[in-house]
N, C-alpha and C positions, 0 to 999 in steps of 0.2 A: 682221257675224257674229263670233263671240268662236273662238279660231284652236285648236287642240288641237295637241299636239307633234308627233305623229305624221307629221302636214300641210308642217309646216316648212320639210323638207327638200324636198320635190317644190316648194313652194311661195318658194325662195330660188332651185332651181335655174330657177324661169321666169323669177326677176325677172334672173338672169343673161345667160338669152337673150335680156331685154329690151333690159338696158342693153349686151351687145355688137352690137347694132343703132343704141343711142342712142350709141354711141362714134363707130360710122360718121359718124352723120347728124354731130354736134357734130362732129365734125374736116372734114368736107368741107362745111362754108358756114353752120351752128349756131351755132357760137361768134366767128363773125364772120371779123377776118384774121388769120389766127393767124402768118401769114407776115411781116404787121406785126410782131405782139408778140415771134415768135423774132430778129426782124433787132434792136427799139428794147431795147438792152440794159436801160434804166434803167427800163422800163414794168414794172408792178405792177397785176396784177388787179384790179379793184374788190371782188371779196370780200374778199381778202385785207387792203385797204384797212385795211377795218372791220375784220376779226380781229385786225390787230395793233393798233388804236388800242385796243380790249378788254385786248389780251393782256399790251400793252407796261407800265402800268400794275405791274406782279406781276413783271418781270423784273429790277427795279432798272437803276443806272446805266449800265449793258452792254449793255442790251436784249438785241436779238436776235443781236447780234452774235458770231461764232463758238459760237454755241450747236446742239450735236446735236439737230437736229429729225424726229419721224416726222411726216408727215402720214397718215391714216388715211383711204378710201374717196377717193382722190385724181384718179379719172377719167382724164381724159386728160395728167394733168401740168402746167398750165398755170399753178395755183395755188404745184403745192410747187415747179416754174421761179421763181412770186415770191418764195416766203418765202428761197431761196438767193438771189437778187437785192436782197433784204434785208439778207442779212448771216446766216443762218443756214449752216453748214458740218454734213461728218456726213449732211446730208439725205437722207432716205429716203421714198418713197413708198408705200403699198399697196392696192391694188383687186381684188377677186375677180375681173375680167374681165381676161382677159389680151391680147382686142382693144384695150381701151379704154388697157390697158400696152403693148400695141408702140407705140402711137402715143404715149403717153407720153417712148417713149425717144427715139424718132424728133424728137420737139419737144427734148428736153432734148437731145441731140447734136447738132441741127442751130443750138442757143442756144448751145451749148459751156459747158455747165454742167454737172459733175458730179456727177447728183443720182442716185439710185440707184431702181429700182421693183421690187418686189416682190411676188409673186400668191398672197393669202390674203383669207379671211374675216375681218373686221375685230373679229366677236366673237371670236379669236382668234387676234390679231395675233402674241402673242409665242411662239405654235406654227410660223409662217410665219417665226422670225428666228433664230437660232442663238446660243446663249447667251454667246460673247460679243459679239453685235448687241446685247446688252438692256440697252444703254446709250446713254436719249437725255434730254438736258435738258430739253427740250418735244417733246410731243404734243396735234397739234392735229387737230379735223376740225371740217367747216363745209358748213352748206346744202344741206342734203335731204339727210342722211347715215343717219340713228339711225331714221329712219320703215322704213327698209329690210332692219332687224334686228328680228327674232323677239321678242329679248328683250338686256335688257342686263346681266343679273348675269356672265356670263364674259367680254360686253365693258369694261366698268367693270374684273375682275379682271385682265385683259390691260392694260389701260392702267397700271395699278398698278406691274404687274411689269416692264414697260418704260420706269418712269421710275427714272432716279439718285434718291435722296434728296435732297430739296430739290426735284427740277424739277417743273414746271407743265403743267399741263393745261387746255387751252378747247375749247370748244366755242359756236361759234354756229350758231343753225338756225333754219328753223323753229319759231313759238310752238307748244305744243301744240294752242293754240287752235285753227289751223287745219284742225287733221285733222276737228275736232266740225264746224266749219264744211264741209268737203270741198273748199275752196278753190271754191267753186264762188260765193259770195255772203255775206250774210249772219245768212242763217238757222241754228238749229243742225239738222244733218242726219243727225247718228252719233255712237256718246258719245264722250265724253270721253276716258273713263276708261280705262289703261293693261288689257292683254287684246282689246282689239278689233280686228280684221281687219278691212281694207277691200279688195276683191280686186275687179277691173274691167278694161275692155279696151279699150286705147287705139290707135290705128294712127300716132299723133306724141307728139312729145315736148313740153317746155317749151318749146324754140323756136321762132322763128319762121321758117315757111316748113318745117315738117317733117309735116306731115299727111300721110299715107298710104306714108311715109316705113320705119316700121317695122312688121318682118315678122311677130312675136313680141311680141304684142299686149298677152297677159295679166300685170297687175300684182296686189302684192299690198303691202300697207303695214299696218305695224301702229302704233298709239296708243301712245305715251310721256309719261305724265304728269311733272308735278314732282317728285311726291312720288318716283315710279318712279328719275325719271334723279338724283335727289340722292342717296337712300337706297342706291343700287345704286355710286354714287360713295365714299359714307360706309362701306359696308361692305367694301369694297374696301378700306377704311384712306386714303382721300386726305380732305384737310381742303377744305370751300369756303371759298375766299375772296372770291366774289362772283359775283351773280347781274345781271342785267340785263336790260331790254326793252326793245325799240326799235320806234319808230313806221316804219324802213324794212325794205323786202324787197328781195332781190337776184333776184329775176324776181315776175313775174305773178301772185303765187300767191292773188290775189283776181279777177276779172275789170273790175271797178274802178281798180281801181290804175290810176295814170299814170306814166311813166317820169319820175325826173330828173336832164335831161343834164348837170347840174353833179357829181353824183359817181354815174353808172350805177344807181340804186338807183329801186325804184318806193315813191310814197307814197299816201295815201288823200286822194280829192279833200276841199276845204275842205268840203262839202255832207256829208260824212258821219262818224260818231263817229270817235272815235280811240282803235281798239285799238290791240295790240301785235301785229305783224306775225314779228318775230322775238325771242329771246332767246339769253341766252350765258351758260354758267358757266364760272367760272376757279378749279381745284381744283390743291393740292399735294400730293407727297409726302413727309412729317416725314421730318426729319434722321433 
């Protein structure tokens, strides 16, 4: 169904009550040992993997290294714990659930990493930070993040105003394709096209081992096309500098897919075509 503004708001605050239920689940046995990853200082996400092999590309000979980074829709911490374990300083995370943020901080204290979180709506990040926070070299967010937002012309503007001049922006996610798809196979089942709402009712998460797990059932997601998330990037004032697709995903989001245990990512069996599973843009802000 195509979403009316009005709806928005009632309909961000369910996805709210979703995901501080999915914060529960993914901290207590979801996202595996997390107990592992706070103890093994040198361990790095396998999302994050791939984001910075995208991202490093655009930062020049410095990389990541002492660069202020936000991470944007940051869940339970675990990712922007990586990107500080990288070499990024300044770190700041943000998530509109603030369950899914204590446990954030709780992982980042008990890591002894000082990375900061903060609780706002992501299309409005640089309203959740105080003007002289709106200074960060990179901003990143990644993997199931942008399907969660209404719409992205004030998120695009927020990213904008939160980068220094010069710094870089990426994003990987989900391809759009798959919303047409519904992750459910490979038929197409819902359009495409940027405007569509997809609202349904789930009682588990992504993970495994979470069926009947969460209480706060009702989802809602909306379609983000190309044109949508470039244009929306573009009038912001940020320049792309590159776009990409990739034959892997960072969970299940086909029923197909097979895991592989050489770098955590699922791919499409040989027997079947080969889409693009996810994509990434990497946009700046002019001098």
């Amino acid at each position: 169904m195509v979403h009316t503004d009005m709806s928005d708001a009632d309909d961000v605050h369910q996805n709210l009550e979703n995901w501080n239920d999915r914060a529960s689940v993914h901290m207590h046995g979801g996202y595996g040992d997390i107990d592992s990853f706070i103890n093994n200082t040198e361990e790095i996400t396998s999302v994050v993997r791939r984001d910075y092999a995208v991202l490093a590309p655009f930062l020049g000979s410095q990389g990541i290294e002492n660069r202020r980074l936000l991470h944007l829709q940051c869940h339970i911490g675990l990712d922007t714990v990586s990107w500080y374990r990288l070499g990024a300083r300044g770190v700041c995370g943000l998530d509109f659930s603030d369950v899914a943020l204590a446990y954030a901080r709780s992982i980042a204290q008990r890591a002894q990493v000082p990375v900061r979180f903060v609780q706002g709506d992501a299309r409005h990040s640089d309203q959740a930070l105080t003007p002289v926070e709106h200074r960060f070299d990179v901003v990143v967010t990644s993997v199931g993040t942008i399907t969660w937002l209404p719409d992205l012309t004030e998120w695009a503007q927020s990213i904008a105003n939160l980068l220094v001049p010069g710094g870089v922006f990426m994003i990987r996610d989900d391809h759009p394709l798959l919303f047409a798809l519904d992750n459910s196979g490979l038929n197409v089942v819902q359009d495409y096209f940027s405007g569509t709402e997809s609202s349904y009712d789930s009682n588990s998460s992504y993970t495994e081992g979470s069926a009947g797990k969460i209480e706060h059932t009702r989802n809602h997601n909306w379609a983000h096309d190309f044109h949508e998330i470039t244009e929306s990037l573009i009038h912001a004032g940020l320049t792309i500098e590159n776009i990409g697709e990739y034959e892997v995903a960072d969970w299940q989001s086909l029923p197909m897919l097979t895991a592989d245990e050489n770098d955590g990512g699922w791919r499409m069996p040989d027997q079947y075509p080969r889409i693009p599973l996810t994509f990434s843009i990497v946009a700046k802000k002019n001098q």
